[in-house]
C-alpha positions in Angstrom: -12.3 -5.3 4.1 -10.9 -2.7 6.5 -11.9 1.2 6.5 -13.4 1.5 3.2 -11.2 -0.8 1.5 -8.2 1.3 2.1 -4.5 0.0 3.1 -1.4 1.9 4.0 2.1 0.6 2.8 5.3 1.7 3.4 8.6 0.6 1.9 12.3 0.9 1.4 13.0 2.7 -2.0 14.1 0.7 -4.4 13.5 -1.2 -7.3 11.9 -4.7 -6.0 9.0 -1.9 -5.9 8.3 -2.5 -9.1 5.5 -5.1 -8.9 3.6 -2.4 -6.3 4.1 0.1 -8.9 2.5 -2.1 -11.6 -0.5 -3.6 -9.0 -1.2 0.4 -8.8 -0.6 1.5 -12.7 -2.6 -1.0 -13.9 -5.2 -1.7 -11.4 -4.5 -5.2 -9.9 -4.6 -3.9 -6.5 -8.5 -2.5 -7.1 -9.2 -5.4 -9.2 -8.5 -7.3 -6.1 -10.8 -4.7 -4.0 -8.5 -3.3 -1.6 -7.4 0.8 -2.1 -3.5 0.6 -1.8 -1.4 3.9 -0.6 2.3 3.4 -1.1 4.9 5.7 1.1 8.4 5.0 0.7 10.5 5.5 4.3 13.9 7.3 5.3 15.1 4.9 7.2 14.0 1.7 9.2 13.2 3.2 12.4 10.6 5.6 10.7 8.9 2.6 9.2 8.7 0.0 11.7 7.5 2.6 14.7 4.8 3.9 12.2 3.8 0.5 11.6 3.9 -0.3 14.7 1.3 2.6 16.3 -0.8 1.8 13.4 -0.2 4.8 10.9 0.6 2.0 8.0 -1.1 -1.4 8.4 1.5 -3.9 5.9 5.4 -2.7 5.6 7.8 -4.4 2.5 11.0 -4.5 4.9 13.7 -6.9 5.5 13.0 -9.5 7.3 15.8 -9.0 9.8 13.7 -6.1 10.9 10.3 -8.3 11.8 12.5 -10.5 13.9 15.0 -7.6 15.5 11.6 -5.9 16.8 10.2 -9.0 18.0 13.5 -10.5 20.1 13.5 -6.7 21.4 16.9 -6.3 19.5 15.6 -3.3 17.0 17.3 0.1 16.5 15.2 2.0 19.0 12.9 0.4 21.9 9.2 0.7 21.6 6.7 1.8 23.5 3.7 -0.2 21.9 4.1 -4.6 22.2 5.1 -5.9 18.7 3.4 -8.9 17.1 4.9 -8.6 14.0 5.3 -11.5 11.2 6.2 -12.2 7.7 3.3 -13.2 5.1 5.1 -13.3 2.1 8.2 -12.7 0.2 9.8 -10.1 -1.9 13.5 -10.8 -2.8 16.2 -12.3 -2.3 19.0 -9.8 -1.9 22.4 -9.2 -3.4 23.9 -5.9 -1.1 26.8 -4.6 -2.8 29.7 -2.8 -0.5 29.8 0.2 -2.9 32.8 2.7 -2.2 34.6 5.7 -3.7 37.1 5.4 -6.7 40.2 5.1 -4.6 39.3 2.3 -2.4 40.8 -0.1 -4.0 40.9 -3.3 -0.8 39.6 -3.3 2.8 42.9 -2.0 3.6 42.0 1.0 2.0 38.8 1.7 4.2 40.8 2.1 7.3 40.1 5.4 8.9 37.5 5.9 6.9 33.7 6.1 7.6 31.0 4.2 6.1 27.2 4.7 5.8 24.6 2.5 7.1 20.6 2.4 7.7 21.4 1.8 11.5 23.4 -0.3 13.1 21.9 -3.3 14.7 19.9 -4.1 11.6 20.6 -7.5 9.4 22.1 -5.6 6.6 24.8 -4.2 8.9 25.3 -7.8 9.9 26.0 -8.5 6.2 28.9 -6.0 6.6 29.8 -7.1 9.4 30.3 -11.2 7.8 32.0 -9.7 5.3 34.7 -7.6 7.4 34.8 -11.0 9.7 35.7 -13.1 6.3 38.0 -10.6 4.6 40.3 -10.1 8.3 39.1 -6.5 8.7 37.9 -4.8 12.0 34.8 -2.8 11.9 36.6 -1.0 14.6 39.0 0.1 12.1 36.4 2.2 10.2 33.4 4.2 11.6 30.2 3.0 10.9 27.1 5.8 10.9 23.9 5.3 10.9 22.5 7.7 7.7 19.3 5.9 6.7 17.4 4.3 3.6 19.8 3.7 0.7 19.1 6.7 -1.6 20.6 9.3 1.1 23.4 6.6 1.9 24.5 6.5 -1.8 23.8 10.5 -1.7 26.7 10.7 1.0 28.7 8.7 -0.3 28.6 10.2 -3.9 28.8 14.1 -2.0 32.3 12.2 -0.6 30.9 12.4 3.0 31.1 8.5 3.4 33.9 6.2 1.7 31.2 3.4 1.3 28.1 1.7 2.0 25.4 -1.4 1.3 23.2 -0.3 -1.8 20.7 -2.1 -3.7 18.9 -1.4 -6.9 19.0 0.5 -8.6 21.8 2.7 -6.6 24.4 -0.1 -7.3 24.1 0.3 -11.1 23.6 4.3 -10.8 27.2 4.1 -8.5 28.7 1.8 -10.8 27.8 4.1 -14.0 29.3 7.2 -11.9 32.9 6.0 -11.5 32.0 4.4 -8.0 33.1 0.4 -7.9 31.7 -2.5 -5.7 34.2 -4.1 -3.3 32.4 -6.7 -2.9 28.8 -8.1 -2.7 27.0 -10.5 -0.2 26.6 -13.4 -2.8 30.0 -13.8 -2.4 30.0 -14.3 1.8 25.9 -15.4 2.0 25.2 -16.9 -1.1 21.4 -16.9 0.2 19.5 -14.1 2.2 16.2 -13.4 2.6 15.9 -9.6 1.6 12.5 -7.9 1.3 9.1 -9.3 2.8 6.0 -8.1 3.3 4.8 -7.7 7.4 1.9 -6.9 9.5 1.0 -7.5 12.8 -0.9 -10.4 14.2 -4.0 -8.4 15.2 -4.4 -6.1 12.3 -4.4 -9.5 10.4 -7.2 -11.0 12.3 -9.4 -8.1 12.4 -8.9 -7.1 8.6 -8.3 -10.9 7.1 -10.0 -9.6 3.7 -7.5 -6.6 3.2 -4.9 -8.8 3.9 -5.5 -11.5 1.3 -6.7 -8.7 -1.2 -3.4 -6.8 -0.8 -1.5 -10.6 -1.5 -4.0 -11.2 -4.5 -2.9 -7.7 -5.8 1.0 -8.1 -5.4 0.5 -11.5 -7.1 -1.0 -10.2 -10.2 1.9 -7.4 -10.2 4.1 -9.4 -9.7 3.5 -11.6 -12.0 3.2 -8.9 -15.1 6.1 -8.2 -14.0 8.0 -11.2 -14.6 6.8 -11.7 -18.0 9.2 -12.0 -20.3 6.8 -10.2 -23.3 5.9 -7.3 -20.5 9.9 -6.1 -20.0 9.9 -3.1 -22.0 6.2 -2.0 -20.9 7.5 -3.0 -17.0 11.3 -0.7 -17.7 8.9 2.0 -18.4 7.1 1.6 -15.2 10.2 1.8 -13.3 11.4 4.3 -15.0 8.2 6.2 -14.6 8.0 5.9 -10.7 11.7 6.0 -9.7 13.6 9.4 -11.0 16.7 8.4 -9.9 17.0 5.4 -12.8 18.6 6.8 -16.1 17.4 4.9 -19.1 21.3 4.2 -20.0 21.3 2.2 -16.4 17.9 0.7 -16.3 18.3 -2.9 -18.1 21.5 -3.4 -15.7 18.8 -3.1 -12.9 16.3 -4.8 -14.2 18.6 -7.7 -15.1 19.2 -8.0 -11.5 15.9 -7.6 -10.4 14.5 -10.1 -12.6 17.2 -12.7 -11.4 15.7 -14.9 -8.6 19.2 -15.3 -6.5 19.3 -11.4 -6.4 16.0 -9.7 -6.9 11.9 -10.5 -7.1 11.3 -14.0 -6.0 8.8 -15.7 -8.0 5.6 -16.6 -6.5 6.4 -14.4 -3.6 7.8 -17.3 -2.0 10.2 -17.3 1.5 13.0 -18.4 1.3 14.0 -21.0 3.7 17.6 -21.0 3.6 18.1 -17.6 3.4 15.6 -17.3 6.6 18.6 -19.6 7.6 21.1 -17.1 7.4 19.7 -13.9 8.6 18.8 -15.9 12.0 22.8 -17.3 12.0 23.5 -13.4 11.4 21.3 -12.2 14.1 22.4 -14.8 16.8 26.1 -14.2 15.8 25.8 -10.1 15.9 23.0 -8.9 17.8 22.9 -7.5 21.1 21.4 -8.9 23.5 22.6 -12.3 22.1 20.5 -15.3 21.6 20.3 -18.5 19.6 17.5 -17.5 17.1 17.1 -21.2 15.4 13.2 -21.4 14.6 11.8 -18.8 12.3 8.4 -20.1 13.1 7.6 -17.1 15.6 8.2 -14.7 13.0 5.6 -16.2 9.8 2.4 -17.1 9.1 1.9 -18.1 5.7 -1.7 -19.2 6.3 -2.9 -15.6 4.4 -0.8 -16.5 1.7 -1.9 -20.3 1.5 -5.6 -19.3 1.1 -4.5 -16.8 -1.6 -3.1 -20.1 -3.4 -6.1 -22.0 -2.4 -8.5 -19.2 -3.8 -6.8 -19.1 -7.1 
């Protein structure tokens, strides 16, 4: 079950966290026998070259990361051969284009800067559909790359950045401090597969055990968390774990989290039309181009299946 039962996880901040928080509160994660160490990341480039030389061994990311590092289309080149693939699912996301008080249309964002994670990631694609659909350049605004979402909304709140892409809870904490939404992707990609969980191929073969412990675990958090007679007891965990949530925002964000079209996904489930569009995305936006039609190199749901199987 890997070195002494022990797994290191990294993920974006944010509030899909919240069944890891609860696997680790209340024990799910040791009741399924693996010893889970969760690190949240600054950005995506941290996270996926750290996963990739081995310093965390299962990364919740977006899923256009696993298949930007694969097709050799990531953020930065690296030196050590990805094998990368997507076991299971987290959420499917709703990214809202927060911006400052006085942008008012996309008109208004001309000449102005906005904040992303990087720029050749799927959620920068998002933006980029939207510009596309709404008849704005990109090259009308400047784009810069400023990392995870809590120091995006941070420079966009300090007035550095007119806008950026948030999810929860920063969308509800922007909206409660006189920031607006523009618009979100629900309205331009009704589907999108957000969050997943990854590892790579030969970490999964040598440690099968810790894999399908850590998937047992998630499950079981997961699913306290979507009980309906568990929502107070699970707004305290959240609240508990992420400092940034006031209590006078936290049903707003866990109103969205527990809706399936833009937060947890039940069963942990992929989704496969909003696999669908972040391929579409990718082979529309990404450099060096290519038709990315079959998701197959980038899952393996045969961990997850024996989970099912085993329960």
């Amino acid at each position: 079950m890997g070195v002494n039962g022990k797994l290191d996880l990294i993920c974006f901040p944010g509030a899909p966290n919240l069944p890891l928080f609860a696997g680790l509160e209340f024990g799910f994660f040791a009741d399924a026998g693996i010893d889970v160490r969760l690190k949240t990341t600054p950005n995506s480039i941290y996270q996926i070259k750290n996963l990739a030389q081995g310093v965390f061994q299962i990364a919740g990311t977006a899923f256009d990361n696993v298949v930007a590092y694969q097709e050799g289309q990531g953020a930065i080149q690296l030196h050590e051969p990805t094998d990368l693939f997507a076991f299971m699912g987290g959420t499917r996301i709703e990214l809202s284009l927060v911006v400052a008080p006085e942008i008012k249309t996309y008109g208004d964002l001309r000449g102005r800067s906005i904040a992303l994670d990087a720029l050749t990631t799927g959620f920068a694609f998002v933006l980029y559909d939207m510009f596309e659909k709404a008849g704005f350049e990109k090259g009308d605004c400047e784009l810069v790359t400023v990392g995870a979402t809590p120091k995006r909304w941070e420079s966009v709140k300090s007035g550095e950045h007119a806008g950026t892409l948030t999810i929860e809870p920063f969308t509800s904490i922007a909206l409660e401090n006189g920031f607006h939404v523009l618009q979100t992707s629900l309205e331009t990609v009704p589907s999108y597969q957000g969050g997943v969980f990854t590892t790579s191929r030969a970490w999964a073969v040598e440690n099968s055990d810790s894999l399908i412990s850590f998937i047992r675990g998630y499950l079981a958090g997961l699913e306290w968390v979507l009980t309906p007679n568990n929502y107070a007891a699970a707004k305290g965990v959240l609240l508990e774990n992420m400092s940034a949530i006031k209590p006078w925002v936290a049903d707003a964000v866990m109103t969205k989290l527990l809706d399936p079209t833009t937060g947890l996904t039940p069963g942990a489930e992929l989704d496969s039309s909003g696999i669908e569009t972040v391929l579409r995305l990718r082979s529309r936006y990404a450099r060096p181009s290519k038709d990315l039609l079959d998701p197959a190199p980038y899952l393996d749901s045969s961990y997850f299946q024996k989970v099912r199987d085993l329960d």
